[in-house]
C-alpha positions as CSV (number, residue, x, y, z in Angstrom):
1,X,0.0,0.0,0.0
2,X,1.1,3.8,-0.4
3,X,0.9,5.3,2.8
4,X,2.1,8.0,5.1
5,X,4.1,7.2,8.2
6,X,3.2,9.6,11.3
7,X,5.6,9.1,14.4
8,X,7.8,10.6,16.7
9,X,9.6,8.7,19.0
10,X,11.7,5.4,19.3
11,X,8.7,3.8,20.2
12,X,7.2,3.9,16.3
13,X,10.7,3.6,14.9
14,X,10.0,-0.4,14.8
15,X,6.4,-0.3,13.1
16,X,8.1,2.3,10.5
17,X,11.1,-0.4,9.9
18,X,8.6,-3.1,9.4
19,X,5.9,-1.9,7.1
20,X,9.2,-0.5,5.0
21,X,10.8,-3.7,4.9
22,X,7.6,-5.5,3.8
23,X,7.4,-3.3,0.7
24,X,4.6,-1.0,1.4
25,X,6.0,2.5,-0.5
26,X,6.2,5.0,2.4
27,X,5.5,8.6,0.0
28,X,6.5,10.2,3.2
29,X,7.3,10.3,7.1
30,X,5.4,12.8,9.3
31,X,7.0,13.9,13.2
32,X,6.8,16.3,15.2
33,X,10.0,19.3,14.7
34,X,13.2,19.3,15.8
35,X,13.8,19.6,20.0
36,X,16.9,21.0,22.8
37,X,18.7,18.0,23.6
38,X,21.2,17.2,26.2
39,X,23.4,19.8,28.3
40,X,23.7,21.9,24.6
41,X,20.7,22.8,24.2
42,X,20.9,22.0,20.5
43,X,17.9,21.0,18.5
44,X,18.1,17.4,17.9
45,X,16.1,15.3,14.9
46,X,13.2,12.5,16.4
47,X,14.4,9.3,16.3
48,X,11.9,8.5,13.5
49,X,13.1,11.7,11.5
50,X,16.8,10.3,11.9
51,X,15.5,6.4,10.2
52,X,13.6,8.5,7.6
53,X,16.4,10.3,6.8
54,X,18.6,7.2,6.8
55,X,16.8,5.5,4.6
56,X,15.5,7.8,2.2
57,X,12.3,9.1,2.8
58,X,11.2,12.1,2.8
59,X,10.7,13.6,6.3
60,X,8.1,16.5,7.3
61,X,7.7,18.1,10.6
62,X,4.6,20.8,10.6
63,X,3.8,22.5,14.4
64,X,0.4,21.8,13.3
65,X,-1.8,19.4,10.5
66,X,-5.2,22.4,10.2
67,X,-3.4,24.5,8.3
68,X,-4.4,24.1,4.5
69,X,-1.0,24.5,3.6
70,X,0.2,21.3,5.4
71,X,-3.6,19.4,4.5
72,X,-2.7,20.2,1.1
73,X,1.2,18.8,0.9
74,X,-0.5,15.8,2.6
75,X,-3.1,15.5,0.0
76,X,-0.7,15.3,-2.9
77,X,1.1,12.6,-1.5
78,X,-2.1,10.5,-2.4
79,X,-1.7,8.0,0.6
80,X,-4.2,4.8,0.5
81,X,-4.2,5.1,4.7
82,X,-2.2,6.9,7.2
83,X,0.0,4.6,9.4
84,X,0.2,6.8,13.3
85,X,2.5,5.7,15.7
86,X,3.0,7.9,19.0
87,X,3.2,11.2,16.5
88,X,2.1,13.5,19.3
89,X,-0.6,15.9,17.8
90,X,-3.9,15.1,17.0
91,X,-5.2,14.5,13.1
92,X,-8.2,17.1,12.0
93,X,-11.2,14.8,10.7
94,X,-10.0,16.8,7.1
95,X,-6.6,15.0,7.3
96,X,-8.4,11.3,8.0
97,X,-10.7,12.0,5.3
98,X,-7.5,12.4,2.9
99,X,-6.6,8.6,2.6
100,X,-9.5,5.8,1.6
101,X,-8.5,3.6,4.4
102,X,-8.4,6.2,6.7
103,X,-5.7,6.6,9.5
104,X,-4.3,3.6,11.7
105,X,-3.3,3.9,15.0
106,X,-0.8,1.7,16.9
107,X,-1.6,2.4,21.0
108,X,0.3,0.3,23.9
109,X,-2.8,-0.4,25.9
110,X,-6.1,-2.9,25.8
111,X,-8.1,0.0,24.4
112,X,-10.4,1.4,26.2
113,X,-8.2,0.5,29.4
114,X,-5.7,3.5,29.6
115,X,-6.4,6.4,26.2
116,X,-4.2,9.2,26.2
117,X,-0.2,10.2,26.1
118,X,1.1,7.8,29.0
119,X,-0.6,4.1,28.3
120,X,2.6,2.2,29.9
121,X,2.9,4.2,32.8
122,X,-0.9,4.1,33.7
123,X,-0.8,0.4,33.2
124,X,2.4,0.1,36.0
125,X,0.8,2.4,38.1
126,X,-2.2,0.4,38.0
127,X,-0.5,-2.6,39.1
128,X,-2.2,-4.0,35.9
129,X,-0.3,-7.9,35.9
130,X,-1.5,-7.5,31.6
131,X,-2.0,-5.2,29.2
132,X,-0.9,-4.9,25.1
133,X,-1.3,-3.4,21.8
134,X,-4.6,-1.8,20.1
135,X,-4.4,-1.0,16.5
136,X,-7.8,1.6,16.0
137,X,-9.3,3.2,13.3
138,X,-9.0,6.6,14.0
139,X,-11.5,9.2,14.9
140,X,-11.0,12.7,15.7
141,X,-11.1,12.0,19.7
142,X,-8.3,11.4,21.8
143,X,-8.2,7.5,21.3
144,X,-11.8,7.0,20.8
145,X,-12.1,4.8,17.4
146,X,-12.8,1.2,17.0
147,X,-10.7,-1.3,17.4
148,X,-9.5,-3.0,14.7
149,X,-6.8,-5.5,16.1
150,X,-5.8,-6.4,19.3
151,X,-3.1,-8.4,21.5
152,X,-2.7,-9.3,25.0
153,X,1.0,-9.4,26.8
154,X,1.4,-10.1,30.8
155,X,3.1,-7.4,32.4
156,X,6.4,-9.1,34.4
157,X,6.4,-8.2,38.0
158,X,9.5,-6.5,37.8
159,X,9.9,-4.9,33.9
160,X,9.7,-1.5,34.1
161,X,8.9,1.4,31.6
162,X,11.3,1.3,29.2
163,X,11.3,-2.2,29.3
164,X,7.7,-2.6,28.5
165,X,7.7,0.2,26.1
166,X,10.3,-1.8,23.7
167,X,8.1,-5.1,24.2
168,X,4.9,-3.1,23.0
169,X,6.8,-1.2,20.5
170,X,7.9,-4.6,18.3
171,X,4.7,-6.4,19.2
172,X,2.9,-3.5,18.1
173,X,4.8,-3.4,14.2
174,X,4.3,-6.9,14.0
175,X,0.6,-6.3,14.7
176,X,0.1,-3.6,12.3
177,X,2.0,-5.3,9.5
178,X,-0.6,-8.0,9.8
179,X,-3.6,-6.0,10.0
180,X,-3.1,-3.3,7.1
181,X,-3.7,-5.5,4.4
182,X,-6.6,-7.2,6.3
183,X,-7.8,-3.6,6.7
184,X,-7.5,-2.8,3.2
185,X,-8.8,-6.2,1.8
186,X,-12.0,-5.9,4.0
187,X,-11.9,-8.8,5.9
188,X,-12.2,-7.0,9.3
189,X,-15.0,-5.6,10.8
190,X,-14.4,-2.5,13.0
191,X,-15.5,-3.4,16.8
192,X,-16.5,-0.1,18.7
193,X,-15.1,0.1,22.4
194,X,-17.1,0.6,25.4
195,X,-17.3,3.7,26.8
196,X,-18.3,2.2,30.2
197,X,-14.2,0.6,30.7
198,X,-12.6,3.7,29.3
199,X,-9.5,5.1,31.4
200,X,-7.4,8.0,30.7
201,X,-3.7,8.7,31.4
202,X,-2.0,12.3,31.4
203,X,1.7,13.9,30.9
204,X,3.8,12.9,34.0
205,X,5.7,15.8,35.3
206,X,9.2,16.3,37.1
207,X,7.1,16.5,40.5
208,X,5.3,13.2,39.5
209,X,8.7,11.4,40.5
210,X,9.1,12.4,43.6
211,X,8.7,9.5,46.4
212,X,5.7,10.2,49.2
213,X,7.5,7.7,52.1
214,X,3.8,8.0,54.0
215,X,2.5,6.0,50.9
216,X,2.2,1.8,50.9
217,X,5.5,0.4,49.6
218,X,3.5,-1.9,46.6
219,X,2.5,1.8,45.3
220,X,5.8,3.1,45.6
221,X,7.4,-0.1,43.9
222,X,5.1,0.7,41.0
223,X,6.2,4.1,40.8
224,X,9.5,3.5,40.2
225,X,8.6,0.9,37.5
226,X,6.7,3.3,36.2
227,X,8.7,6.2,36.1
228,X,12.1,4.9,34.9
229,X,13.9,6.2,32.6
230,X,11.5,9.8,33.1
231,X,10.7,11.3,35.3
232,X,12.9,8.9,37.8
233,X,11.1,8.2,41.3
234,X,13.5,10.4,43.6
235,X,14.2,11.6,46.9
236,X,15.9,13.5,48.8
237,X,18.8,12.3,51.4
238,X,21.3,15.1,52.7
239,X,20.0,17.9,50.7
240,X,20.6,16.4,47.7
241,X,18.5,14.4,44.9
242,X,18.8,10.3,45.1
243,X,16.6,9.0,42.5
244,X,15.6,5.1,42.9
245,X,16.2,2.7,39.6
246,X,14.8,-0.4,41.0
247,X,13.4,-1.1,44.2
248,X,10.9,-4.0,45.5
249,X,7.9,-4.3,47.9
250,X,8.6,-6.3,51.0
251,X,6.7,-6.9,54.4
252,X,8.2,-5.3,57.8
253,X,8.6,-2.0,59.5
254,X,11.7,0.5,60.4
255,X,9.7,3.2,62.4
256,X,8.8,6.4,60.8
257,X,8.1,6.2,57.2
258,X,11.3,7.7,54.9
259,X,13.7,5.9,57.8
260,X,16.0,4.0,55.9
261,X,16.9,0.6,57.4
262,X,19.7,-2.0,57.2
263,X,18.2,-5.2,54.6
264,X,19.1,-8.5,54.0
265,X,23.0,-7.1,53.0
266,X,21.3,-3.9,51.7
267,X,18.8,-1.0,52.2
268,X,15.0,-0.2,52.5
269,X,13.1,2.5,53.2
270,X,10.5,2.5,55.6
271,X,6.8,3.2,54.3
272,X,3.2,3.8,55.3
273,X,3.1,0.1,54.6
274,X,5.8,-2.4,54.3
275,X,9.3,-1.7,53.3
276,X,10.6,-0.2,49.7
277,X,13.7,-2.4,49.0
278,X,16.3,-0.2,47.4
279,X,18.0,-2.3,44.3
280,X,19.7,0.7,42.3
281,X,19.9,4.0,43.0
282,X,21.9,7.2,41.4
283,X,23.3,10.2,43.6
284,X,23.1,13.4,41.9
285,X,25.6,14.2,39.7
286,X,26.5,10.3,39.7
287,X,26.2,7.0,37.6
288,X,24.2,4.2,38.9
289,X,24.7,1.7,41.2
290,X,23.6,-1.0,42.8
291,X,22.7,-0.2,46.2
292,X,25.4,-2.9,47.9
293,X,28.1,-0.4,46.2
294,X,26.2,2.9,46.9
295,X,26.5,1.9,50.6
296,X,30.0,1.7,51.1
297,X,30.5,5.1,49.7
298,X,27.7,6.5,52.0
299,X,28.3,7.1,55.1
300,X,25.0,7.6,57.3
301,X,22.4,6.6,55.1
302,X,21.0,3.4,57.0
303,X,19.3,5.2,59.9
304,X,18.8,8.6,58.0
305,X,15.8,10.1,57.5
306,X,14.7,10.4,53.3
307,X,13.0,13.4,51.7
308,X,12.3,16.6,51.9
C-alpha cells in the first residue's frame, strides 16, 4: 500500500522499519520538529526523522496538521491510509478523510483501558499484571475509534517502563504489519469500544517522580517501575537528589516512614506500609549503582531520615 508514516519517538521507529521492509511504498514520514537535547541545548532530529532520513524518505515536521497548507502537501502525496505511531498531535477529521483507508493507530494499551499520552505508565501504576497493543481506526477523539486489532502481553512483576515500552513497541509493528492488508482487503469488521471501561492517562511531570514515604511500599514499587527512565522516582537524602532505579515491595517495618533501614545485605526505606527495598539508586551528579556499592560510599544513610 502507499501510505504515510506519522511518528515521533523510538517507540514507532519499529512499526516504521517493518511496514518498510515488507514493501509497502512510504510517500512520506510525518514527526513532530526538531527539540533542545542534552546539556547543549541543541535541536536534535526525532528518532523517526533520523530512520527517515537514513533510509531515504522524505521527512516532514509541521507544528500543526489544520493549516491548509500542510492538509494540502499531505493530499498530494495521495496515501491509501495513514499509518500513526505515537506522533504526538492530534489528526483534524480533514486530514483522515484524505486517505481511503483512513488513519491507523498503533496504541500500547487494551483499548479502552488507559487512552491518552502515557498508556505504559498508567498500566504500571495500575498494578495491571496484563496489558498490550490496540491498532484503532481513527477518529478525531483522543483514542476513541474502534478497534481493529488487538493483542494481550502479561506485564512481568518486575519490567519497568522502558522495558515494556520496547516489548509493545515490536509487538505492536508486528501487529500492524498483519492488520493493514486485512484492513485494506475488507476482511475485518471495526469493533466499537465501550465507553463504560474507558480510562485516561496524562503527561507525568518532574514532581510526579518524587517518592511520598507516607504511601504503601506496593504503590511506591510501581512508581518507580513506572517512572524509569523519566521522570525517575527520587528523593531527597542530605539535601541532595537520590533518585531510585529499581526497588521491591517487601513486608516489615523501620519506624517512621522515609527511615532508611539495614536489609538483608542492603537497604530499604521504611513506608506507610511495608518496606521499599532499594536495588539501584543514582546520587546526583553520579552514575548508577547498585545499592550494595552505593552503601559503602555513604556514610549515614541506614538510619537517616529520606526526603524533603
Amino acid at each position: 500500500m502507499r501510505i504515510v508514516f506519522l511518528g515521533t519517538p523510538e517507540f514507532a521507529v519499529p512499526t516504521l522499519a517493518r511496514l518498510y521492509a515488507d514493501g509497502h511504498d512510504v510517500a512520506a514520514v510525518y514527526c513532530q520538529p526538531d527539540r533542545p537535547a542534552g546539556r547543549s541545548g541543541q535541536p536534535s532530529p526525532p528518532p523517526v526523522k533520523r530512520w527517515a532520513v537514513a533510509h531515504g524518505l522524505p521527512a516532514f515536521q509541521p507544528r500543526s496538521l489544520r493549516r491548509e497548507a500542510v492538509q494540502a502537501e499531505l493530499r498530494a502525496l495521495a496515501p491509501e491510509a495513514l499509518v500513526l505511531v505515537a506522533y504526538g498531535l492530534l489528526l483534524p477529521q480533514a486530514v483522515l478523510d484524505l486517505a481511503p483507508h483512513g488513519g491507523l493507530n498503533l496504541h500500547p494499551s487494551l483499548l479502552p483501558r488507559h487512552r491518552g499520552p502515557a498508556p505504559v505508565v498508567g498500566a504500571l501504576l495500575a498494578g495491571d499484571t496484563e496489558t498490550g497493543v490496540s491498532i484503532m481506526l481513527m477518529d478525531a477523539g483522543m483514542d476513541t475509534g474502534p478497534v481493529l486489532a488487538q493483542e494481550r502481553t502479561p506485564i512481568g512483576p518486575d519490567e519497568n517502563a522502558a522495558e515494556l515500552s520496547d516489548r509493545l513497541a515490536h509487538q505492536g509493528a508486528a501487529l500492524m504489519a498483519a492488520t493493514l492488508p486485512r484492513w485494506a482487503a475488507g476482511d475485518i469488521t471495526p469493533q466499537p469500544q465501550d465507553e463504560t471501561l474507558a480510562t485516561t492517562t496524562r503527561l507525568m511531570t518532574k514532581d510526579d517522580g518524587v517518592l511520598d514515604w507516607s504511601r504503601p511500599a506496593e504503590v511506591l514499587a510501581r512508581q518507580v517501575r513506572a517512572y524509569y527512565p523519566w521522570p525517575s522516582a527520587a528523593t531527597r537524602w542530605q539535601g541532595r537528589v537520590l533518585k531510585v532505579l529499581a526497588a521491591t515491595a517487601a513486608s516489615g517495618s523501620g519506624g517512621p516512614a522515609g527511615t532508611v533501614v539495614a536489609h538483608a545485605g542492603g537497604a530499604a526505606v521504611a513506608t506507610g506500609d511495608g518496606l521499599l527495598v532499594l536495588r539501584t539508586v543514582q546520587s546526583e551528579g553520579k552514575k548508577p549503582s547498585e545499592v550494595a556499592d552505593f552503601l559503602r560510599g555513604a556514610r549515614g544513610f541506614i538510619g537517616s531520615a529520606l526526603g524533603s
